[in-house]
C-alpha positions as CSV (number, residue, x, y, z in Angstrom):
1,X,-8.9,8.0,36.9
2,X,-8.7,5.6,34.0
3,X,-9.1,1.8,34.2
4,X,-5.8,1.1,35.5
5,X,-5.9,3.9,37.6
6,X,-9.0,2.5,39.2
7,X,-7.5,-0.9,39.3
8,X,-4.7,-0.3,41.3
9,X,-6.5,1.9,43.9
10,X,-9.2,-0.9,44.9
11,X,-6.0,-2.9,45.2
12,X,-4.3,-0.5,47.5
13,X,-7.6,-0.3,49.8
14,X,-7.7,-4.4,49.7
15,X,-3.8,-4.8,50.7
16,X,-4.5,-1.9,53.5
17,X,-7.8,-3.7,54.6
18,X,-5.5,-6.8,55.2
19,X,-2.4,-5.3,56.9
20,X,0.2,-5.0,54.3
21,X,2.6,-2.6,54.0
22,X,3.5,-3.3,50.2
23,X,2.9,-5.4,47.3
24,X,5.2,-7.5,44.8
25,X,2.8,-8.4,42.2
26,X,5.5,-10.6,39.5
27,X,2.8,-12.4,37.7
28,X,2.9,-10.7,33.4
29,X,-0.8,-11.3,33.5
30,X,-1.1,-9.1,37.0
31,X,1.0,-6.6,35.6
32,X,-0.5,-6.2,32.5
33,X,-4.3,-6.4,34.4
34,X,-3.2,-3.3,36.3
35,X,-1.0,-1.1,34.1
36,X,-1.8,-2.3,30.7
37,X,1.8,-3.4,30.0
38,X,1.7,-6.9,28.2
39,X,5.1,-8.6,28.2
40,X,6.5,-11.9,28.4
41,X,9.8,-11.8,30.3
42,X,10.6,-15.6,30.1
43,X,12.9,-16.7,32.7
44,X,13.8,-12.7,33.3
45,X,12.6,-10.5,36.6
46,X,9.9,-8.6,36.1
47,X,7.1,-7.2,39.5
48,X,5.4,-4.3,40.2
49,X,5.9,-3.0,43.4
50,X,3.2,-1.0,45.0
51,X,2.8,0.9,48.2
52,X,0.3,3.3,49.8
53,X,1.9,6.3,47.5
54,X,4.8,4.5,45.0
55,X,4.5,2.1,42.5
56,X,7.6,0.5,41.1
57,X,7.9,-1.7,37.8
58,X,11.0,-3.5,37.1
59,X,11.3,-4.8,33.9
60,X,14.5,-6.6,31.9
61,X,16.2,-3.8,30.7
62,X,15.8,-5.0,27.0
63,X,11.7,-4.6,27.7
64,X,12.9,-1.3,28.9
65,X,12.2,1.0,26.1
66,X,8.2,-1.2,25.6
67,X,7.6,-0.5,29.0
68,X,8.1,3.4,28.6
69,X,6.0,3.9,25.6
70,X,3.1,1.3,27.1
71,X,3.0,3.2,30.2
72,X,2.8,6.9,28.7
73,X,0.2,5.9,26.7
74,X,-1.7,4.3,29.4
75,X,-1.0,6.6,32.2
76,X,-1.3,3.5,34.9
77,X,1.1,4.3,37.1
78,X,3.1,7.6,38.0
79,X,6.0,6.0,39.1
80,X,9.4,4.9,38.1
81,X,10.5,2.2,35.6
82,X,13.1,0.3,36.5
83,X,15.3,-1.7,34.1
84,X,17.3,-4.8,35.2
85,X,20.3,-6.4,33.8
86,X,20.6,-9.8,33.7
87,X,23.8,-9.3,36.2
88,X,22.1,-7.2,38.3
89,X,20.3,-8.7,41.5
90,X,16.7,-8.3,41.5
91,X,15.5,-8.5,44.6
92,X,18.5,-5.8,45.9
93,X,16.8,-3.3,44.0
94,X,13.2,-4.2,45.4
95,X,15.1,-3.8,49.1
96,X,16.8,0.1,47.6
97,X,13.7,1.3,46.2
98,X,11.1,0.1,49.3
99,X,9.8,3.0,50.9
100,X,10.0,2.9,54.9
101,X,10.1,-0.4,57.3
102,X,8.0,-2.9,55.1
103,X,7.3,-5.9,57.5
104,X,4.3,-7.5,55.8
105,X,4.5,-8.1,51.8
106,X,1.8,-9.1,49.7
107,X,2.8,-11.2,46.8
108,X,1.4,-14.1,44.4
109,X,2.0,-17.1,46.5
110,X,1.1,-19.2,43.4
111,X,2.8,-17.3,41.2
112,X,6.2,-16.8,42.7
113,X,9.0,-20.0,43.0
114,X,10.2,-20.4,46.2
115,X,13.7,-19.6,45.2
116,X,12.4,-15.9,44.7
117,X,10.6,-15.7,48.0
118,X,13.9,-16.9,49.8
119,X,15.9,-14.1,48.0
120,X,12.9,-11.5,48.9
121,X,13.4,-12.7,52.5
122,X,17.3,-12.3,52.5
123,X,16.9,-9.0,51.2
124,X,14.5,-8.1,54.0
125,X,15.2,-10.8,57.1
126,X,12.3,-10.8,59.2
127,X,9.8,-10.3,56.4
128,X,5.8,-11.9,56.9
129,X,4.4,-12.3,53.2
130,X,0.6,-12.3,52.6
131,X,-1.3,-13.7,49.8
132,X,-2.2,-11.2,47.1
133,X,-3.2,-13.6,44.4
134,X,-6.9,-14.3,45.0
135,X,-7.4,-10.6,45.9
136,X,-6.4,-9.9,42.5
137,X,-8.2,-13.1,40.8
138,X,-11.6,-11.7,42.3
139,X,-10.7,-8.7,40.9
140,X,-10.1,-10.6,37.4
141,X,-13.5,-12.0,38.0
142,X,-16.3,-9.4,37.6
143,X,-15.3,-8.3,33.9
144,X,-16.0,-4.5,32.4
145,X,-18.0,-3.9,29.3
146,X,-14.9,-3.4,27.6
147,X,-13.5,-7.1,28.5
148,X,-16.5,-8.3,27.6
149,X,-16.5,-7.1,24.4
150,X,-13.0,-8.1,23.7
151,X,-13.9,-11.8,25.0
152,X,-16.8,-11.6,22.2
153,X,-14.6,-10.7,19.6
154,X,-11.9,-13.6,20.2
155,X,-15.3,-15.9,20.5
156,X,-16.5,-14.6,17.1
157,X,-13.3,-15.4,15.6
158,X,-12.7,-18.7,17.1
159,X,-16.3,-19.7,15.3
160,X,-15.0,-18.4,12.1
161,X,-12.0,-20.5,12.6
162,X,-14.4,-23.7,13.5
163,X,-16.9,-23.1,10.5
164,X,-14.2,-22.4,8.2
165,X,-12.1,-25.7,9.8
166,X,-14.9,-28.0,9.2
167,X,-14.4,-27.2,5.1
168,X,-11.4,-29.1,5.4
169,X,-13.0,-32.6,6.9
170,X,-12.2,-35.2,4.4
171,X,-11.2,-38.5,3.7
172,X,-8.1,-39.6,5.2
173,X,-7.1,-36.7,6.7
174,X,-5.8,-36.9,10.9
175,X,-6.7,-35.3,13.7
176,X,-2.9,-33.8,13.3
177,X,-3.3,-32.2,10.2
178,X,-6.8,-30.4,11.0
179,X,-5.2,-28.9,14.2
180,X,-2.7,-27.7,11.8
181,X,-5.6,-26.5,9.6
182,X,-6.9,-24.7,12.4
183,X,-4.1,-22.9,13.6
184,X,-3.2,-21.7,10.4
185,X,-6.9,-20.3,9.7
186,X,-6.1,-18.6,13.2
187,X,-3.5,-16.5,12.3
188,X,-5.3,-15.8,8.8
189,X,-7.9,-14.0,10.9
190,X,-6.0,-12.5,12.8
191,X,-5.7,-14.7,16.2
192,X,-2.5,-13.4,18.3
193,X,-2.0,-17.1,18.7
194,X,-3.9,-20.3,20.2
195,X,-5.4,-19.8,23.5
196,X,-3.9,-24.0,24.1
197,X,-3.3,-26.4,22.6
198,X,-6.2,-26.6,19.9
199,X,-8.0,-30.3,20.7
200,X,-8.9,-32.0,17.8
201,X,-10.1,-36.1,18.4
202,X,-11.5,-38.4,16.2
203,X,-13.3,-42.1,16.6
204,X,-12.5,-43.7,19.9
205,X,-10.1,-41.0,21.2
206,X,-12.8,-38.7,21.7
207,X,-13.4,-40.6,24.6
208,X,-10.4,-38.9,26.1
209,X,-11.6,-35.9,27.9
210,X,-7.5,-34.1,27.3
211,X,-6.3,-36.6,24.9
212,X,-3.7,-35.6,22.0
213,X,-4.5,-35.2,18.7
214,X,-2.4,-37.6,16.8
215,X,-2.4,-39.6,13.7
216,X,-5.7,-41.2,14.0
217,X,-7.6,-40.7,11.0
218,X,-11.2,-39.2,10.8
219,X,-13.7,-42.2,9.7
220,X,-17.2,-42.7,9.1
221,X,-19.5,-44.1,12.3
222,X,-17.7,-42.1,14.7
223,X,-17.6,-38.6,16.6
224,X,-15.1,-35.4,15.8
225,X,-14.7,-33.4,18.5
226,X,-13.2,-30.0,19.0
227,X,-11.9,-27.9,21.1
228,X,-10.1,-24.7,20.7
229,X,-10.0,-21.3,21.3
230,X,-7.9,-17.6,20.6
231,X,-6.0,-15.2,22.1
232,X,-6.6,-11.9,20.9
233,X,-6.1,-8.2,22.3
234,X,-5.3,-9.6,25.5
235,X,-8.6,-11.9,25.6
236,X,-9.2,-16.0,25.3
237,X,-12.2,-17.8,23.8
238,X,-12.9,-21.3,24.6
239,X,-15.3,-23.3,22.9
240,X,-15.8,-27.5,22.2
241,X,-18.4,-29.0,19.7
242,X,-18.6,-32.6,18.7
243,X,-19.8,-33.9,15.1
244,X,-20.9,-37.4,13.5
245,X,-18.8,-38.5,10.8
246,X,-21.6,-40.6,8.5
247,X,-24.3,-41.5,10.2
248,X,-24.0,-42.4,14.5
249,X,-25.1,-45.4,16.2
250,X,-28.6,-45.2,18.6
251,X,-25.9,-45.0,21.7
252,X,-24.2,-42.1,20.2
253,X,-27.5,-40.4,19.5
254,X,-28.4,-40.8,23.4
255,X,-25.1,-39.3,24.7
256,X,-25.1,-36.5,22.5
257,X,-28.5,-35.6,23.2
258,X,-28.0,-36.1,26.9
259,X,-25.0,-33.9,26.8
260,X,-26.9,-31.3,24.8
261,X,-29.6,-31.0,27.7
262,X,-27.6,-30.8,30.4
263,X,-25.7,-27.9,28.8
264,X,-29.0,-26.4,28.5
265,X,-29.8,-27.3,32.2
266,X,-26.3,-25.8,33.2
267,X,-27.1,-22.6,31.2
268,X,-30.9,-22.4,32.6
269,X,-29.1,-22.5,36.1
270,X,-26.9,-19.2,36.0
271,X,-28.4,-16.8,38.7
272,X,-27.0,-14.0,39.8
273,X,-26.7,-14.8,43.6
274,X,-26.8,-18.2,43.6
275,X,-24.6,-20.6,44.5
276,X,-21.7,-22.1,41.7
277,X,-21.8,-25.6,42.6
278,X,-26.3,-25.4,41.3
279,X,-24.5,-24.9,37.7
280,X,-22.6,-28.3,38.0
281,X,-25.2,-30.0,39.5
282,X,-28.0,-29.1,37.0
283,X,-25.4,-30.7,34.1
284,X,-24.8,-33.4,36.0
285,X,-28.2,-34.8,37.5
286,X,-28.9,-34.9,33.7
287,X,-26.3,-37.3,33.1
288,X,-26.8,-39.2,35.8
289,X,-30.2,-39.6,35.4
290,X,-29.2,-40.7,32.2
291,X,-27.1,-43.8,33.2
292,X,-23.8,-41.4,32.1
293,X,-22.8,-40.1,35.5
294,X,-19.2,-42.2,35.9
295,X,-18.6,-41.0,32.5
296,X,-18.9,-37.8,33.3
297,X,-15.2,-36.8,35.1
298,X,-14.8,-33.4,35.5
299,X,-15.9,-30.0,36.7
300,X,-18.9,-27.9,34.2
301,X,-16.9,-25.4,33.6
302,X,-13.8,-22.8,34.9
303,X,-13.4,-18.8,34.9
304,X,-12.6,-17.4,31.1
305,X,-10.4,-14.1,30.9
306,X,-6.7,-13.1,30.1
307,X,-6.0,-16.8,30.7
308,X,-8.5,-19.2,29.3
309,X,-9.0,-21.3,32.7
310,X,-8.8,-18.6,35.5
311,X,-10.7,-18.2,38.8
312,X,-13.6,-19.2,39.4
313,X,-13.5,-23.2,39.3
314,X,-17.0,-24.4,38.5
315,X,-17.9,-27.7,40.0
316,X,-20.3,-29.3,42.3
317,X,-19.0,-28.1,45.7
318,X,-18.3,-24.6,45.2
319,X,-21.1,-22.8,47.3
320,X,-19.2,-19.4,46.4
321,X,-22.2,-16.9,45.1
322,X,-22.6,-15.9,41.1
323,X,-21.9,-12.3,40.8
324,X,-22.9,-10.1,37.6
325,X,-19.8,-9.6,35.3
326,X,-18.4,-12.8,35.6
327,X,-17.3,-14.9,32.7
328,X,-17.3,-18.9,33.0
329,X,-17.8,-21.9,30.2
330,X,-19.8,-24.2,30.9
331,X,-18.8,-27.7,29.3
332,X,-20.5,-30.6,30.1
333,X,-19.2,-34.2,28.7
334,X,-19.8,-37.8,28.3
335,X,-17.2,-39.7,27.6
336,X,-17.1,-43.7,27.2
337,X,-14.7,-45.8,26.3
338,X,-14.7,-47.9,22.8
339,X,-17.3,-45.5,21.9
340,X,-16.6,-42.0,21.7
341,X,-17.0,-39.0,23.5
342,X,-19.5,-35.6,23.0
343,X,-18.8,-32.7,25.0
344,X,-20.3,-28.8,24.0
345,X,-18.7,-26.2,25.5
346,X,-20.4,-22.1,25.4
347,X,-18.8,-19.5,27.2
348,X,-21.3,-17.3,29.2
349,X,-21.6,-13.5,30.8
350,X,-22.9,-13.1,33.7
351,X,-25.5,-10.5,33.3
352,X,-28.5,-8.9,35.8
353,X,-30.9,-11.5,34.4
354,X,-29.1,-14.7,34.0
355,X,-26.3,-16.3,31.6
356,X,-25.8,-14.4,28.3
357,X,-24.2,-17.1,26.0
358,X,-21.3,-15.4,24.4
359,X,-21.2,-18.3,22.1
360,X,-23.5,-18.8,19.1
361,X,-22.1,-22.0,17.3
362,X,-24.7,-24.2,16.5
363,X,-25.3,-27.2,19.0
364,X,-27.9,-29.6,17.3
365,X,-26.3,-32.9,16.5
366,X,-24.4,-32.1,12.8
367,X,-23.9,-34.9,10.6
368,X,-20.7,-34.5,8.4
369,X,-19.8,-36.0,5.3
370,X,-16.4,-37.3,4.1
């Protein structure tokens, strides 16, 4: 049984385990986790369908043809394919192609609108629906070799991007213009596109843990940070470094270093077994013990995957254990007003023995020169 194969099996056991009679998965990224075909269907309908021995995929019928050739080559599911017109009613020809009584539906409760689960339940009056969408973000969690390998490859690149980005610092130039830098040396190397909205802020607006990049321009005496990360084969990279423009003030010195050890706390605390929120809490006891703790305002770090903030959230109350195979960044960040902000972000397997950093930009305090 290949990947998929295997994929869709464990899900049928987990939806069985819980009492469900069926499935109606109609998130892309859940259809592409468990067949393998990627596709974009904007405001179109597109869901698998999946019970104990038929799987369904609907997809708009101009997707049709894609979904055909993805499937054969990946031998997911052996089922029909089902195209759907932009007349046609969607969730009529879930009801026709249901096999037997189906009384309890599993589907994406965060995914799916309400509109959609009203027409589901018109189709089907009567109809309890179950929550598949942290059975399959657990799934999502532990990653295969092969994942893993593909979220090294978009890392590599999105350091190649960085180093080669930080050629372009000079005078004058705005935070704008070197997230237009960046995201043009993406696509040179071959980036399928931005994994977000690539974070670039200069001076004072550093200081802004999701400010915007605008048309501040980079001066001497204060920090550059950025953030940014690729999609590529189906995988995201994440990663943040901050630099010194000219030469930084004593304070600055102090933050970044304090930021810099409590990244290296965070990292020292990834144990399979243990609990999520001890990664948080190593970061932040730094920080706090550093006078920094009400400038420190969000979470350590998030799950890193097909979507480049997925399950599981990192942060100081989440007792859930650390398992082997999952992949998390860990991002630490000081950020105080009129000053500047540092924050340094690695993105980290989970393996046997403790956190393998994916990431291998340098993180000693890096002077540049305009």
């Amino acid at each position: 049984m290949d990947v998929y194969g295997t994929r869709i099996d464990r899900l049928r056991k987990e939806l069985e385990g819980r009492g469900a009679d069926a499935a109606l998965l109609t998130s892309p990224l859940s259809v592409a986790y468990l067949t393998g075909f990627v596709c974009d269907p904007h405001e179109r309908f597109m869901a698998l369908l999946l019970q104990e021995d038929k799987a369904v995929l609907f997809v708009p019928l101009l997707e049709l043809e894609k979904a055909e050739n993805a499937l054969s080559a990946t031998g997911a599911i052996e089922g029909e394919i089902i195209g759907v017109r932009d007349t046609d009613e969607p969730f009529a020809l879930v009801k026709q192609n249901m096999k037997g009584a189906v009384r309890r539906m599993a589907v994406e409760k965060e995914y799916m609108r309400l509109s959609q689960a009203e027409r589901l339940m018109a189709v089907s009056p009567g109809l309890q629906m179950l929550d598949a969408g942290h059975i399959i973000a657990k799934m999502r969690n532990k990653k295969t070799q092969e994942e893993v390998e593909r979220i090294r490859a978009a890392v590599q690149l999105v350091e190649d991007v960085l180093a080669e980005g930080l050629t372009r610092v000079k005078a004058g130039i705005t935070e704008l213009e070197l997230v237009a830098e960046l995201e043009y040396i993406m696509k040179q190397k071959g980036a399928d596109a931005p994994a977000f909205d690539t974070m670039v802020l200069a001076g004072a607006n550093s200081a802004l843990p999701h400010g915007v990049p605008g048309k501040t321009i980079v001066q001497e005496g204060g920090f550059l940070l950025f953030d940014l990360g690729v999609l590529k084969d189906g995988y995201c990279s994440d990663i943040t470094r901050t630099f010194v423009i000219g030469e930084p003030s004593a304070e600055m010195e102090k933050i970044y270093d304090t930021v810099l050890r409590a990244e290296e706390a965070a990292l020292r605390a990834v144990r399979v077994g243990r609990p999520l929120a001890e990664v948080d809490k190593a970061a932040r006891n730094i920080i706090n013990a550093a006078g920094y703790g009400p400038y420190f305002t969000h979470r350590v770090g998030h799950g890193l995957g097909m979507e480049v903030h997925e399950y599981p959230s990192v942060h100081g109350t989440n007792e859930e254990l650390i398992e082997q195979g999952m992949v998390f960044t860990i991002e630490p960040g000081i950020y105080v007003p009129g000053v500047g902000g540092v924050r340094i972000e690695d993105d980290v397997y989970v393996a046997a023995d403790g956190a393998q950093t994916l990431t291998a930009f340098p993180k000693a305090l890096t002077k540049l020169e305009i």
